[in-house]
N, CA and C atoms of all chains as a GROMACS GRO file, in nm:
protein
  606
    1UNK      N    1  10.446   7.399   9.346
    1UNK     CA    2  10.467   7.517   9.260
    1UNK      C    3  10.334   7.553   9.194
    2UNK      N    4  10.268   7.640   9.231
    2UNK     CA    5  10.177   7.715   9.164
    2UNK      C    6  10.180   7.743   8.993
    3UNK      N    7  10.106   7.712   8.909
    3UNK     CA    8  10.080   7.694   8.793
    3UNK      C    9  10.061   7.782   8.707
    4UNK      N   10  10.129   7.895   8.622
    4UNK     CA   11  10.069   7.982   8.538
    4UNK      C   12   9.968   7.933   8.446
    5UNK      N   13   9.847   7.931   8.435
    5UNK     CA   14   9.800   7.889   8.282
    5UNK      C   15   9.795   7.936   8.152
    6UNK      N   16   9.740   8.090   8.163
    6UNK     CA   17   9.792   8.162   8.049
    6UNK      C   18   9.771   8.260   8.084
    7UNK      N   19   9.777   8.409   7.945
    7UNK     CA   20   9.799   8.505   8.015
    7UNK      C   21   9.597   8.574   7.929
    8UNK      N   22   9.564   8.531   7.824
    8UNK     CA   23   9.472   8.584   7.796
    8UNK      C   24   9.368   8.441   7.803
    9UNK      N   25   9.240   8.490   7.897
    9UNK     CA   26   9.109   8.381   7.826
    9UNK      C   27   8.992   8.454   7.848
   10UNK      N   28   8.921   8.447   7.718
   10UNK     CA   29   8.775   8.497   7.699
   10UNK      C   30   8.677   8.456   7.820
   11UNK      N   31   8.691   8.291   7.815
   11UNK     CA   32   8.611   8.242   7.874
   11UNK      C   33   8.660   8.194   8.040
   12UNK      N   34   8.576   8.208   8.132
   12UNK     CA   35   8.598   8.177   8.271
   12UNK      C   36   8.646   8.000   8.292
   13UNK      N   37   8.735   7.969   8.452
   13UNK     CA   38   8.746   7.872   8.456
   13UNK      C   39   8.658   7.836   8.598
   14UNK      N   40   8.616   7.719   8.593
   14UNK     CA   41   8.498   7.682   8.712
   14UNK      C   42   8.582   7.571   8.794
   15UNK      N   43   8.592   7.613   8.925
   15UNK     CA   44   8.651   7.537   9.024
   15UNK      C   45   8.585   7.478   9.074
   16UNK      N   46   8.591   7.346   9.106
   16UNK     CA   47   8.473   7.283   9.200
   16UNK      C   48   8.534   7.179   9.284
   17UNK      N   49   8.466   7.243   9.419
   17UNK     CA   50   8.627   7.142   9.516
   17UNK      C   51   8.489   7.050   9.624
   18UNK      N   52   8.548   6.914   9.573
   18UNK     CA   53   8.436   6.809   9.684
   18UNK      C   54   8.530   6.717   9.726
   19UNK      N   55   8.499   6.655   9.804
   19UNK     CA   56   8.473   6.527   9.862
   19UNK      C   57   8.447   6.404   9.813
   20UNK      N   58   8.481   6.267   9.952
   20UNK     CA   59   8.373   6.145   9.901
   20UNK      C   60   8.324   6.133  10.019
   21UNK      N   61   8.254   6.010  10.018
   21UNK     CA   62   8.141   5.990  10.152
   21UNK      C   63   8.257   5.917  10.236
   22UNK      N   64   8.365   5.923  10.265
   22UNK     CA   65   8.451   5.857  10.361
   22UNK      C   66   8.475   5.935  10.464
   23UNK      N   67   8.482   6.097  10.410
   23UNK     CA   68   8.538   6.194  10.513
   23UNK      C   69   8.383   6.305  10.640
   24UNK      N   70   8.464   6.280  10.721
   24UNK     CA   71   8.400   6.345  10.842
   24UNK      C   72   8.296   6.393  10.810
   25UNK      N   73   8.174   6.431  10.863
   25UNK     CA   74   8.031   6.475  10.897
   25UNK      C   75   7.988   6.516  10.742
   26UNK      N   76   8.002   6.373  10.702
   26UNK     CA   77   7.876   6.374  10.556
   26UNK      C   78   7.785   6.358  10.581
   27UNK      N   79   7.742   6.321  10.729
   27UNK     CA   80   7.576   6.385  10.733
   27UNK      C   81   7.499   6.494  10.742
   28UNK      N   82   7.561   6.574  10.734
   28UNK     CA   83   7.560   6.710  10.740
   28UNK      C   84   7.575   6.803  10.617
   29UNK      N   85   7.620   6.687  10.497
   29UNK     CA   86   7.641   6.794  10.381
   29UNK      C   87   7.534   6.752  10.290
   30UNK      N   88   7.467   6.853  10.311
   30UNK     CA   89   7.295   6.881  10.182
   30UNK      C   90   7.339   6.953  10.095
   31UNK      N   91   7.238   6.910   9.969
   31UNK     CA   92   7.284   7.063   9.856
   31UNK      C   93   7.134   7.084   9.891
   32UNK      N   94   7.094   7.156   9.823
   32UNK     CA   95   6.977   7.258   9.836
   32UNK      C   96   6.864   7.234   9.810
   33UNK      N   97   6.825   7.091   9.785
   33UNK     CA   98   6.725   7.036   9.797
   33UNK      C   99   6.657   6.872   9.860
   34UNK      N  100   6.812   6.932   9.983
   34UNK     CA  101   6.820   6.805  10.072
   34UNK      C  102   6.897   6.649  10.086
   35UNK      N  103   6.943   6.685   9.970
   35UNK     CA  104   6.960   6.532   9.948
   35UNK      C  105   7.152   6.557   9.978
   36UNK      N  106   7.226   6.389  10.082
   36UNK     CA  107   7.328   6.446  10.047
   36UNK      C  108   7.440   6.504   9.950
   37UNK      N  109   7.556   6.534   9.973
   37UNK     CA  110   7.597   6.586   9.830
   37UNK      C  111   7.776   6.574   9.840
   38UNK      N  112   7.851   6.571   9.745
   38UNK     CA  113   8.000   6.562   9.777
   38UNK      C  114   8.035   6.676   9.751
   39UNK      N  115   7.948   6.794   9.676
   39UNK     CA  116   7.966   6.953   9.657
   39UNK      C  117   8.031   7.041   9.817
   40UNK      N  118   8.153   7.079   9.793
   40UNK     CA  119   8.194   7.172   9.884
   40UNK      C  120   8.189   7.295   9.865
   41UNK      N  121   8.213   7.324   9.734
   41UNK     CA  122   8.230   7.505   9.704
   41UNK      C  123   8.298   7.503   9.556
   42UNK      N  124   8.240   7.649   9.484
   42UNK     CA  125   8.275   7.630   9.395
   42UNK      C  126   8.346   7.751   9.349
   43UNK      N  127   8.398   7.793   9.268
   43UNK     CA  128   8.454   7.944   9.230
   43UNK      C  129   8.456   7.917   9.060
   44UNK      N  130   8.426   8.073   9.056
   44UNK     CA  131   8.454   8.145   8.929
   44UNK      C  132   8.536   8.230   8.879
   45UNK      N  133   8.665   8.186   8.803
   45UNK     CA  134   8.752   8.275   8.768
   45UNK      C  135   8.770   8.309   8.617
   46UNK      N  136   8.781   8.457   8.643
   46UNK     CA  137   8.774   8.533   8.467
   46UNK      C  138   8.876   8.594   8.528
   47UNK      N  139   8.951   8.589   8.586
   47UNK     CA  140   9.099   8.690   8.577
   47UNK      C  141   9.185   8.637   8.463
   48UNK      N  142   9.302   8.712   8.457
   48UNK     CA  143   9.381   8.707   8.352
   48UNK      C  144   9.514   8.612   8.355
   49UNK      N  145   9.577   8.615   8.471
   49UNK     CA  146   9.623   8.509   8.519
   49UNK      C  147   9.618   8.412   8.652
   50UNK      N  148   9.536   8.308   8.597
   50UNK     CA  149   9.504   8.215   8.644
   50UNK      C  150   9.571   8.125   8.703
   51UNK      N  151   9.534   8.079   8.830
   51UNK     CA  152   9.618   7.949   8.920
   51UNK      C  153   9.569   7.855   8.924
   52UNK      N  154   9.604   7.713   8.906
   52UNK     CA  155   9.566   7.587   8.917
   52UNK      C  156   9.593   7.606   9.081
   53UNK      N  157   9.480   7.549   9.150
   53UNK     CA  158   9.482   7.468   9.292
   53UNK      C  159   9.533   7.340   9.271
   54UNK      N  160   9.633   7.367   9.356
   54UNK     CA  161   9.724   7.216   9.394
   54UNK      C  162   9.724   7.166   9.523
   55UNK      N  163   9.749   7.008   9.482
   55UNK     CA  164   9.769   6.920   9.601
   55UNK      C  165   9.826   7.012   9.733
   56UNK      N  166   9.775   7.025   9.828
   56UNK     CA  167   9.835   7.095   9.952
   56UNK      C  168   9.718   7.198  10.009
   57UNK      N  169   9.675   7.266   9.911
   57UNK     CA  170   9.654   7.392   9.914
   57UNK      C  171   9.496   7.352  10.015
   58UNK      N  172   9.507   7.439  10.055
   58UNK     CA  173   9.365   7.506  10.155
   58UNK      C  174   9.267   7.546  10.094
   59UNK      N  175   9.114   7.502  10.096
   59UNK     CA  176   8.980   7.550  10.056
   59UNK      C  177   9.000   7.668  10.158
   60UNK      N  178   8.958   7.811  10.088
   60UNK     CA  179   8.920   7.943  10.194
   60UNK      C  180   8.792   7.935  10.204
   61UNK      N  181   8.721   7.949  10.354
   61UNK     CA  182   8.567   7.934  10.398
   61UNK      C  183   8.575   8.125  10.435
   62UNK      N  184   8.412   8.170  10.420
   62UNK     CA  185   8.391   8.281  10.449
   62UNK      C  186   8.263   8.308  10.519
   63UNK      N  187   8.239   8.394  10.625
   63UNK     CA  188   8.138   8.420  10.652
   63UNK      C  189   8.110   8.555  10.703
   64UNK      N  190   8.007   8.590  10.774
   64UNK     CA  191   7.965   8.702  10.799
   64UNK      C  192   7.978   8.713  10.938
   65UNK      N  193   7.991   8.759  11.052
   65UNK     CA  194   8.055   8.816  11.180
   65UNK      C  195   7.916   8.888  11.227
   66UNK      N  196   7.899   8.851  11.341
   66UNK     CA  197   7.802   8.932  11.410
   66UNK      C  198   7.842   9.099  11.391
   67UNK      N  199   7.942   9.143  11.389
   67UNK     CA  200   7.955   9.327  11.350
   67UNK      C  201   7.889   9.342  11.228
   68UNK      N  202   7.842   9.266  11.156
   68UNK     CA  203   7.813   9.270  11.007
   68UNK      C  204   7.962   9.246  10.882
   69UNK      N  205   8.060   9.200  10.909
   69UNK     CA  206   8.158   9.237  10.854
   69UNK      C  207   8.177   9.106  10.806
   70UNK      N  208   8.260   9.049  10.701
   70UNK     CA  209   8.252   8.907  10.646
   70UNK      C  210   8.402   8.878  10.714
   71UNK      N  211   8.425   8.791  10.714
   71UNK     CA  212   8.617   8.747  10.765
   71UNK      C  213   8.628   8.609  10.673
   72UNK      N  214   8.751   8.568  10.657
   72UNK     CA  215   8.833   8.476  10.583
   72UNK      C  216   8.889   8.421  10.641
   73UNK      N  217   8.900   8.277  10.618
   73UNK     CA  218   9.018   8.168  10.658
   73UNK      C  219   9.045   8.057  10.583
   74UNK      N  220   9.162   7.981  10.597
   74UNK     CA  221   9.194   7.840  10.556
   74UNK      C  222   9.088   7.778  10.635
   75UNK      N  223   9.018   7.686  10.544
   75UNK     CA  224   8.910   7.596  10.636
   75UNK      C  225   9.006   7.438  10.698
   76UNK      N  226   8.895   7.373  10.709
   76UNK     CA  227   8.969   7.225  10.768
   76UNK      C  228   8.972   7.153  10.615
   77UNK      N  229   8.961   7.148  10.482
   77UNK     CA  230   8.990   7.087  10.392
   77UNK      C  231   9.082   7.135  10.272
   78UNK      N  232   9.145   6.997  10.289
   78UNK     CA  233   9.294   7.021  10.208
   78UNK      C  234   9.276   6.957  10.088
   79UNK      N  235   9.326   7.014   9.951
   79UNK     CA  236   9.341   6.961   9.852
   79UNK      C  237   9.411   6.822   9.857
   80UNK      N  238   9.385   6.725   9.775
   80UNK     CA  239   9.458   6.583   9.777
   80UNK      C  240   9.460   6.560   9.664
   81UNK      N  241   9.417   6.597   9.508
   81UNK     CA  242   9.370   6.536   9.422
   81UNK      C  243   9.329   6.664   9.320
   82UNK      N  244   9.426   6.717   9.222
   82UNK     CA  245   9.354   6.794   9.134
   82UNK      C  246   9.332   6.753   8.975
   83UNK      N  247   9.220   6.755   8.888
   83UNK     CA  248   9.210   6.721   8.784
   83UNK      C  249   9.121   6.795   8.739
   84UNK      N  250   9.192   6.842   8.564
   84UNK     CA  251   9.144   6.903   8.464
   84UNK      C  252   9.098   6.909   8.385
   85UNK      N  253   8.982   6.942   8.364
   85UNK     CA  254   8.897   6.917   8.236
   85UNK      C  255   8.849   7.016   8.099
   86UNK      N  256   8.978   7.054   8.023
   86UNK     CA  257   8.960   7.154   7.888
   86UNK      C  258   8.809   7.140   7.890
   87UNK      N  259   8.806   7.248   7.778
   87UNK     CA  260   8.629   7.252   7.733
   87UNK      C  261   8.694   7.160   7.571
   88UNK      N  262   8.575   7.112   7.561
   88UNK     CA  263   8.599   7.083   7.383
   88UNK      C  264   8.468   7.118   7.317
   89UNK      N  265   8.521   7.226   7.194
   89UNK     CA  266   8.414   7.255   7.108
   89UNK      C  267   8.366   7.421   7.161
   90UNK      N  268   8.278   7.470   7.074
   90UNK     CA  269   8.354   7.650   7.085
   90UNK      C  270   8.243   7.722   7.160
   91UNK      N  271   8.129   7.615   7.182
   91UNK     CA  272   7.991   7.649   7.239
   91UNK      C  273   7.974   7.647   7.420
   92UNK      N  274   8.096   7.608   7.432
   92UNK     CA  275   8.108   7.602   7.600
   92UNK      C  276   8.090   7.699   7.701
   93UNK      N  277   8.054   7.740   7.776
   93UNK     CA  278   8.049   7.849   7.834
   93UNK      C  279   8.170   7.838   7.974
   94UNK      N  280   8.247   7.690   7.971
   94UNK     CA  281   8.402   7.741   8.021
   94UNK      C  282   8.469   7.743   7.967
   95UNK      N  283   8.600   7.815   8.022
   95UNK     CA  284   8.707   7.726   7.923
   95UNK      C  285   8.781   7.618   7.991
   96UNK      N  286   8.774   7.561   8.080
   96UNK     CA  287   8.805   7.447   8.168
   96UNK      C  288   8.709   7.411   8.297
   97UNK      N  289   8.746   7.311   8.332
   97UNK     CA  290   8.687   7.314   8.459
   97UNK      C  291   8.783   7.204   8.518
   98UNK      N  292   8.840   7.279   8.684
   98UNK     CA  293   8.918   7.178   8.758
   98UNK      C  294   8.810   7.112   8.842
   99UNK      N  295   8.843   6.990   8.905
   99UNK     CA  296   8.811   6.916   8.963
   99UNK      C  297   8.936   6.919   9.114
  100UNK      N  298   8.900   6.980   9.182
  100UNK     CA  299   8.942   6.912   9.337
  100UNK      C  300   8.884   6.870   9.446
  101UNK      N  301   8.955   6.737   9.452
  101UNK     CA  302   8.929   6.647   9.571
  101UNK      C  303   8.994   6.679   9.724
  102UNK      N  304   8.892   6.698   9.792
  102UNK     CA  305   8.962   6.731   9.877
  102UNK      C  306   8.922   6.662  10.027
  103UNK      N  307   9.016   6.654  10.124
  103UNK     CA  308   9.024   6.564  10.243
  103UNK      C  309   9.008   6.660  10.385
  104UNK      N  310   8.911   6.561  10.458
  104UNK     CA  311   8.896   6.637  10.660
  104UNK      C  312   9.039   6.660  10.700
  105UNK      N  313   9.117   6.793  10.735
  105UNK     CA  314   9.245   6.753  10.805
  105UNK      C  315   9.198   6.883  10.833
  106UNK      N  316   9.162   6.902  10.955
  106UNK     CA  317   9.147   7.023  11.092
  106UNK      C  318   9.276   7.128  11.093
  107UNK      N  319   9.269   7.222  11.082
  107UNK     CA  320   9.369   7.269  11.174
  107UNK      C  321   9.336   7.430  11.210
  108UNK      N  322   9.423   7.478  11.308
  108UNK     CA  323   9.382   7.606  11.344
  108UNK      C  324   9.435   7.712  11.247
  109UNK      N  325   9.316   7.781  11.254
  109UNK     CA  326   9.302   7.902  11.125
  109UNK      C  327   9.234   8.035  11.179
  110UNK      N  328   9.323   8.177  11.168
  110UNK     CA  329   9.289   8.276  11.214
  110UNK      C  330   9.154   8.344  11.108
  111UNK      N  331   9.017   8.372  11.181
  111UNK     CA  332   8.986   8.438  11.044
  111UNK      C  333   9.043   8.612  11.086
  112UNK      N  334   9.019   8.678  10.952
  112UNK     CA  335   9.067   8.771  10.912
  112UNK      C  336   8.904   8.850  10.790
  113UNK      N  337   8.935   8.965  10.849
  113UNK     CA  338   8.835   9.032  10.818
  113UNK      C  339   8.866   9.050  10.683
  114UNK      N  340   8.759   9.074  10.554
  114UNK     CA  341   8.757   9.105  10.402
  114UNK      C  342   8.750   9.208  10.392
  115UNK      N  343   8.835   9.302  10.314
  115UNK     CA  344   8.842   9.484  10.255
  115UNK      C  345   8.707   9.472  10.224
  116UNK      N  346   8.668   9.592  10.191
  116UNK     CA  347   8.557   9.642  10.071
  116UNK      C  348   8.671   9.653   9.969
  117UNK      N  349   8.606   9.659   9.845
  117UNK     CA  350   8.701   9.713   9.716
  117UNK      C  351   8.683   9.863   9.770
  118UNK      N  352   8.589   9.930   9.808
  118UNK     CA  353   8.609  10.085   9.856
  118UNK      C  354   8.725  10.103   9.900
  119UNK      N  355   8.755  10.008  10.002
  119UNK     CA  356   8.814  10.042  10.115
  119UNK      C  357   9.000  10.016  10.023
  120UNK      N  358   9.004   9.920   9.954
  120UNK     CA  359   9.123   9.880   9.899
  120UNK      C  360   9.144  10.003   9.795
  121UNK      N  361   9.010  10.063   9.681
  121UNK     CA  362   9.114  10.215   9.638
  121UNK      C  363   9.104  10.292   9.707
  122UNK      N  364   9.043  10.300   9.823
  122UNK     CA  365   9.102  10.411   9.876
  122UNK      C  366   9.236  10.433   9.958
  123UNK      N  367   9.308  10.272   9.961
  123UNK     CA  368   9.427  10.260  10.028
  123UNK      C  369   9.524  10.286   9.924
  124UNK      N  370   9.453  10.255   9.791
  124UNK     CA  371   9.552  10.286   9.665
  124UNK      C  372   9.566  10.429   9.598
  125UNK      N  373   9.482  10.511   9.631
  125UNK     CA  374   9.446  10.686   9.579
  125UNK      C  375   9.525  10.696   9.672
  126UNK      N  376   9.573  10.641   9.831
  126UNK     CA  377   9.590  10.735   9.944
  126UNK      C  378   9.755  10.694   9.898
  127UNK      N  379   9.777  10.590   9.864
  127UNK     CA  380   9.926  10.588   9.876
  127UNK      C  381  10.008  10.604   9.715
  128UNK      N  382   9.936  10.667   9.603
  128UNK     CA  383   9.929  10.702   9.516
  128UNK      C  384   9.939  10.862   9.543
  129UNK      N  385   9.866  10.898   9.564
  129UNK     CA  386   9.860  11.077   9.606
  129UNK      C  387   9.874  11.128   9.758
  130UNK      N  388   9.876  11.047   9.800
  130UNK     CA  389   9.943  11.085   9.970
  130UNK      C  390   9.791  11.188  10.003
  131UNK      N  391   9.651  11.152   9.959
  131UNK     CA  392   9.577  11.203  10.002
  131UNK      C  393   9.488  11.132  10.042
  132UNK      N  394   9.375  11.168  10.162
  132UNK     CA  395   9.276  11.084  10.239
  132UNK      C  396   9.157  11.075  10.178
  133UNK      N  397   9.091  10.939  10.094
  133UNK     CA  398   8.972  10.978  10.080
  133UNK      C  399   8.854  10.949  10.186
  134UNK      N  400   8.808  11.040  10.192
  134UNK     CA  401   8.700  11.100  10.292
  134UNK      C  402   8.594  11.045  10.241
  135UNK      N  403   8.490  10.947  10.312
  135UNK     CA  404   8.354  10.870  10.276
  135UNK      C  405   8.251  10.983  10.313
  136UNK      N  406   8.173  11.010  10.210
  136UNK     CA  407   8.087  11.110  10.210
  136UNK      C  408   7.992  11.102  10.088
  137UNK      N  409   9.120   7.906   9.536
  137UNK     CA  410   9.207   8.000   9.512
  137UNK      C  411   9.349   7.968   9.633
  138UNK      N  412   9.501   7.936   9.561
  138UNK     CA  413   9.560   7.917   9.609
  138UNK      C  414   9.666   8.022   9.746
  139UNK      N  415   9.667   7.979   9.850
  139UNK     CA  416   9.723   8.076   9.941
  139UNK      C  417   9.876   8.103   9.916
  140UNK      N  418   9.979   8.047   9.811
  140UNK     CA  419  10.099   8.093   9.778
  140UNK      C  420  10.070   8.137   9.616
  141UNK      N  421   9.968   8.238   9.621
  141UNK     CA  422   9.956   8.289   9.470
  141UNK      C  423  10.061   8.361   9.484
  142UNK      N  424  10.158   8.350   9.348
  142UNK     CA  425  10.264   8.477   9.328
  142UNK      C  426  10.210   8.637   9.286
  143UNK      N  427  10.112   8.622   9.238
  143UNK     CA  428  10.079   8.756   9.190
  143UNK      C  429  10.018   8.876   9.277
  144UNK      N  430  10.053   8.836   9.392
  144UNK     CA  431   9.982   8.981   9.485
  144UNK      C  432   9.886   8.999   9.518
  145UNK      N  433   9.740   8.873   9.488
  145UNK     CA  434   9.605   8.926   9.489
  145UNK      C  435   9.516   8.955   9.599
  146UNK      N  436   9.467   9.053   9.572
  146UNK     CA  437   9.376   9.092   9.678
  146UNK      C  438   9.236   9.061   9.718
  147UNK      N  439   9.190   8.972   9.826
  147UNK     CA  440   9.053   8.950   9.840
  147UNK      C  441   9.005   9.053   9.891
  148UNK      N  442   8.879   9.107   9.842
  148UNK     CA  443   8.772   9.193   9.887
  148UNK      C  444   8.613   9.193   9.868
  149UNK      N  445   8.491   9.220   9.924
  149UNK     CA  446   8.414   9.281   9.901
  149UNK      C  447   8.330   9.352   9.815
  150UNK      N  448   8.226   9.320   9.742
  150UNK     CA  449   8.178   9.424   9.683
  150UNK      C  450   8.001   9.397   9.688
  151UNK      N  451   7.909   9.462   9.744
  151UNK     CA  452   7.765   9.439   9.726
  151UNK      C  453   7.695   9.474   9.605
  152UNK      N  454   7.634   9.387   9.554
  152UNK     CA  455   7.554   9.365   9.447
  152UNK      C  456   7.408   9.321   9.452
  153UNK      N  457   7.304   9.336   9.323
  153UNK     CA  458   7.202   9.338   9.378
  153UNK      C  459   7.119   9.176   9.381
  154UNK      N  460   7.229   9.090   9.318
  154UNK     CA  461   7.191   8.966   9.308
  154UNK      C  462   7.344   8.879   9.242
  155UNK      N  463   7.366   8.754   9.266
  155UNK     CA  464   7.426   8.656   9.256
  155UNK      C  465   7.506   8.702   9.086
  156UNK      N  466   7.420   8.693   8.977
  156UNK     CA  467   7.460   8.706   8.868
  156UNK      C  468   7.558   8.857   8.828
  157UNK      N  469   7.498   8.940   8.926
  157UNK     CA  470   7.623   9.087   8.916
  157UNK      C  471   7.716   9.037   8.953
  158UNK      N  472   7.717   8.958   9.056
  158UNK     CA  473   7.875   8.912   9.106
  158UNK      C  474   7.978   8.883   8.985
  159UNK      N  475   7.899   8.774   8.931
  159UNK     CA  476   7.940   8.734   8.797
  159UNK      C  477   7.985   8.812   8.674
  160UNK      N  478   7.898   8.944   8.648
  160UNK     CA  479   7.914   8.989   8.558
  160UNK      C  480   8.030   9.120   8.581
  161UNK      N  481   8.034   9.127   8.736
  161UNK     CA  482   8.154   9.196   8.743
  161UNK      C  483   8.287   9.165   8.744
  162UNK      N  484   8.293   9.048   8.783
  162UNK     CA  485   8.402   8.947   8.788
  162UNK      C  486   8.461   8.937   8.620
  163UNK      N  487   8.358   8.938   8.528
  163UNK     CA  488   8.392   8.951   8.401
  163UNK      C  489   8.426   9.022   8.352
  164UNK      N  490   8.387   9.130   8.380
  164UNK     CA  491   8.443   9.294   8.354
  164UNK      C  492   8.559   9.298   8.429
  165UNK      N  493   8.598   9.310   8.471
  165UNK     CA  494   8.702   9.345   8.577
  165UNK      C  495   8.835   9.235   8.557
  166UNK      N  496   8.758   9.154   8.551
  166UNK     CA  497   8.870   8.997   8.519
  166UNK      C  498   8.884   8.972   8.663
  167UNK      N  499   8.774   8.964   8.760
  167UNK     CA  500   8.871   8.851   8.900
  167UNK      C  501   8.796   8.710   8.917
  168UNK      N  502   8.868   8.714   9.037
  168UNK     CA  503   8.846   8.527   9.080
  168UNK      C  504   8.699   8.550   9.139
  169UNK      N  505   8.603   8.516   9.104
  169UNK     CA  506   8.482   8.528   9.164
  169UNK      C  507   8.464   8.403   9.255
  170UNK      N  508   8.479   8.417   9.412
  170UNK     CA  509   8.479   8.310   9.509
  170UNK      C  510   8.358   8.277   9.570
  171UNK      N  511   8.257   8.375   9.613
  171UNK     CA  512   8.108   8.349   9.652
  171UNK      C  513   8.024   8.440   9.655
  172UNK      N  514   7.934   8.418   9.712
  172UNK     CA  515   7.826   8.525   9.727
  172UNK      C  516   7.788   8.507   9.879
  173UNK      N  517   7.763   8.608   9.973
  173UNK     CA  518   7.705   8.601  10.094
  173UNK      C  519   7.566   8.668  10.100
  174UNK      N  520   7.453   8.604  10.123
  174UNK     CA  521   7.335   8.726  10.144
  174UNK      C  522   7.345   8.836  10.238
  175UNK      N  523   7.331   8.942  10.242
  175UNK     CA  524   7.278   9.081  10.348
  175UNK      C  525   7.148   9.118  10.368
  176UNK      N  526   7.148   9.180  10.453
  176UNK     CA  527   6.996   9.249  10.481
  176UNK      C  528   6.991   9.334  10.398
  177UNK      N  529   7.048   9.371  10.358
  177UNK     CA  530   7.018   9.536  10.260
  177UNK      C  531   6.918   9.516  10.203
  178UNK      N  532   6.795   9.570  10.128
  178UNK     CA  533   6.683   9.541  10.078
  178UNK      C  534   6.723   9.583   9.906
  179UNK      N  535   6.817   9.617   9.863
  179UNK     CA  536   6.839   9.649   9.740
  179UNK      C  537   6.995   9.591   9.707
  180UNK      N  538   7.065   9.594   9.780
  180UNK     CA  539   7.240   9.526   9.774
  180UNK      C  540   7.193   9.373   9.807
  181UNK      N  541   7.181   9.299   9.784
  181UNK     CA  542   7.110   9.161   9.850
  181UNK      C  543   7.199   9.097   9.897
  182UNK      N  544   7.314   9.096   9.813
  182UNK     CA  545   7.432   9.042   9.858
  182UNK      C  546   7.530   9.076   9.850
  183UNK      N  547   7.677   9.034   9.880
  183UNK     CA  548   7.798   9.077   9.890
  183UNK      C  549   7.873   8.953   9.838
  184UNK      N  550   7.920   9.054   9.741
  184UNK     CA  551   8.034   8.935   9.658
  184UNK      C  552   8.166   8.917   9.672
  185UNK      N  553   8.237   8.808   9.709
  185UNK     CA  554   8.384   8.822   9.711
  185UNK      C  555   8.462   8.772   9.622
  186UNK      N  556   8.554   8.861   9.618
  186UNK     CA  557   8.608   8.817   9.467
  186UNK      C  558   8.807   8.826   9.523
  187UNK      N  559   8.877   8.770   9.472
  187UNK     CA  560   9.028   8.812   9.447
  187UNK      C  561   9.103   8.847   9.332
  188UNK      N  562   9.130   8.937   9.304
  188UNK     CA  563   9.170   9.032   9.214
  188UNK      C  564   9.310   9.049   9.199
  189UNK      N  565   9.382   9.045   9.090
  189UNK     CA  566   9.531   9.067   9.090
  189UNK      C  567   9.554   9.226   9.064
  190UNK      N  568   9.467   9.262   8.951
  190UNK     CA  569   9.534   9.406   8.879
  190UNK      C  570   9.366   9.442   8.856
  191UNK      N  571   9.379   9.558   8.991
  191UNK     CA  572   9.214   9.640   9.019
  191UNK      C  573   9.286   9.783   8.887
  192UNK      N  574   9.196   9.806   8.810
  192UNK     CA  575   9.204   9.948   8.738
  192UNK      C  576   9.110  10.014   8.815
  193UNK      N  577   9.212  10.110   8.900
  193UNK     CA  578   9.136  10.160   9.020
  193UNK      C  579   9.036  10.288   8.960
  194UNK      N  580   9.061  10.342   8.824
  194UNK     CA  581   9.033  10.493   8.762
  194UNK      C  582   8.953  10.408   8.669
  195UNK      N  583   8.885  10.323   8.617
  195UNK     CA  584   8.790  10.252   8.565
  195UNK      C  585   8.713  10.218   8.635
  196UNK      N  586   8.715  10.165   8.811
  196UNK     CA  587   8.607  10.151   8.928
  196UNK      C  588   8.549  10.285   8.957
  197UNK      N  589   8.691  10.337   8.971
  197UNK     CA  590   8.647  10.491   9.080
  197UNK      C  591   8.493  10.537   8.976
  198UNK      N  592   8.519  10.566   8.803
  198UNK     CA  593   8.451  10.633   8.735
  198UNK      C  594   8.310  10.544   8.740
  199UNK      N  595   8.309  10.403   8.722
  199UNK     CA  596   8.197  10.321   8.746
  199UNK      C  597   8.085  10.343   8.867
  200UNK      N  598   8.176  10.420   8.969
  200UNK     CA  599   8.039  10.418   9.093
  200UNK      C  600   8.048  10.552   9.126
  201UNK      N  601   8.061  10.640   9.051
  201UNK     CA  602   8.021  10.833   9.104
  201UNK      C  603   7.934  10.846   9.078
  202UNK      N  604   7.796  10.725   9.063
  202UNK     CA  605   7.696  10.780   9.045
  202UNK      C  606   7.562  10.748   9.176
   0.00000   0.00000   0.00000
């Protein structure tokens, strides 16, 4: 069950989803100045209502497509392990930060191409006013 | 960002001229700020993706008529 947290926060929550050195081709995972790393990916959320990532759930990987176009998918790592860390004290610049652990489990995943936000109001003006907006 | 979100949200797109707009739009706007991809563009540098529950589409639209 997916988690409401609340409905108002000033401050952003920082997701950070890794690993340990047990799982598949940790030789291969550098951070950015070479050295290895258990860092998988991280996200930044300031929306208004917020979801805890839970046990189950799928890291989404993204990239860019030879057409130039970015696409989306469930990658091969699955949540196993989520933990939360409030901010304490008023100088923080989160207001939490989760911690997920996450595990190699492969599986097949369609990618799927990413809107522009252009492209998403203009699906919302068009089905709002039943009119076409025209890129110009 | 979980794939049985109840709230409807939409992943998309948006180019910016560096890493930290991503950010600062994500704040304005209130979404899930998920990454940054570099582009060739010589002024858009990158493309930010974000998932969004509730876009105020007449607060964007007015933000980029320029």
């Amino acid at each position: 069950m997916t988690t409401k947290i609340n409905s108002i926060r000033c401050k952003p929550t920082l997701k950070i989803y890794r690993t340990d050195g047990a799982q598949t081709g940790w030789e291969k995972r550098l951070d950015a100045i070479g050295s290895g790393t258990y860092l998988l990916h991280e996200e930044m959320d300031y929306s208004r209502n917020r979801t805890l990532p839970k046990i189950g759930d799928r890291l989404g990987e993204s990239k860019r497509f030879a057409d130039g176009e970015i696409y989306h998918r469930q990658s091969d790592w699955l949540v196993a392990k989520v933990q939360s860390y409030p901010a304490v004290g008023e100088d923080c610049d989160w207001d939490e930060i989760i911690l997920c652990y996450c595990q190699f489990e492969p599986i097949e995943s369609e990618w799927e191409r990413v809107a522009t936000l252009e492209e998403i109001v203009a699906q919302q003006v068009a089905k709002d006013t039943g009119l076409e907006v025209v890129k110009g | 960002m979980s794939e049985t979100d109840p709230f409807q949200k939409k992943r998309f797109t948006k180019p910016a001229t560096d890493p930290d707009k991503c950010a600062e739009m994500a704040k304005k706007y209130g979404w899930d700020y998920q990454r940054f991809i570099p582009n060739n563009d010589p002024v858009l540098k990158v493309d930010c993706e974000f998932v969004g529950e509730e876009i105020n589409f007449q607060e964007l639209w007015y933000d980029h008529q320029d």
